[in-house]
C-alpha positions in Angstrom: 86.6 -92.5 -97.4 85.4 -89.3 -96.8 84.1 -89.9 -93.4 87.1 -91.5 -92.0 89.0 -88.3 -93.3 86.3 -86.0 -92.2 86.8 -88.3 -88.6 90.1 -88.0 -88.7 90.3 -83.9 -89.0 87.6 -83.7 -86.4 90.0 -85.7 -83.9 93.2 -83.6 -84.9 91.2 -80.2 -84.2 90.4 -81.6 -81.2 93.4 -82.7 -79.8 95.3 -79.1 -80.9 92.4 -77.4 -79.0 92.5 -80.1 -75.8 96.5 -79.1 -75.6 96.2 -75.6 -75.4 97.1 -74.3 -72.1 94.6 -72.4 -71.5 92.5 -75.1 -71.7 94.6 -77.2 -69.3 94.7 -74.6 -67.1 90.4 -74.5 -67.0 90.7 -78.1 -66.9 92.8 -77.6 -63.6 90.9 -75.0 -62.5 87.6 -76.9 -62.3 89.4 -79.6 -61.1 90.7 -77.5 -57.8 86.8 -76.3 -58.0 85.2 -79.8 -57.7 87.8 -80.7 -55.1 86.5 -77.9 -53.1 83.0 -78.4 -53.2 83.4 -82.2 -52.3 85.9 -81.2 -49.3 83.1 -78.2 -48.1 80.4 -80.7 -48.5 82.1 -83.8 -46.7 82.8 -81.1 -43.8 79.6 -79.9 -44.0 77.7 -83.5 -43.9 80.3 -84.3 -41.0 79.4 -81.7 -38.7 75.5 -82.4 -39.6 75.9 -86.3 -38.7 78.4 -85.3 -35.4 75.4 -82.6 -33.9 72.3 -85.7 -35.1 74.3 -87.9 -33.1 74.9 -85.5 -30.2 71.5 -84.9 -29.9 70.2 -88.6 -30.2 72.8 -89.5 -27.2 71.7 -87.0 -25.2 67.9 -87.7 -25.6 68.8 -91.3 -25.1 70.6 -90.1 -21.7 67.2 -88.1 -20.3 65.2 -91.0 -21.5 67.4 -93.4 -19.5 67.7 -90.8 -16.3 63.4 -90.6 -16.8 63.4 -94.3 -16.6 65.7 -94.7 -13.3 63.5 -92.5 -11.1 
């Protein structure tokens, strides 16, 4: 019995304390944080991927033009 009350008054504190605002608001604010990174790091591996490929065609291309003549 007492560890079910003991349970229960752990839950309660921690619901009062998860529905402060100013926890909500860190909550969002991390949130926006993640968001950013994952956005900057999609960009990021994007642009990495697009100049790979760039440079693969193009050494492709002067292999191809090396071949012709």
């Amino acid at each position: 019995m007492k560890k079910f009350i003991l349970t229960l008054a752990c839950m309660t504190t921690l619901l009062i304390v998860s529905c402060k605002e100013s926890t909500q608001d860190k909550v969002e604010d991390t949130t926006e944080a993640v968001g950013e990174d994952i956005e900057t790091t999609t960009e990021d591996a994007i642009d990495s991927t697009t100049t790979e490929v760039g440079n693969d065609i193009e050494k492709g291309v002067d292999a191809a033009k090396e071949e012709m003549e």
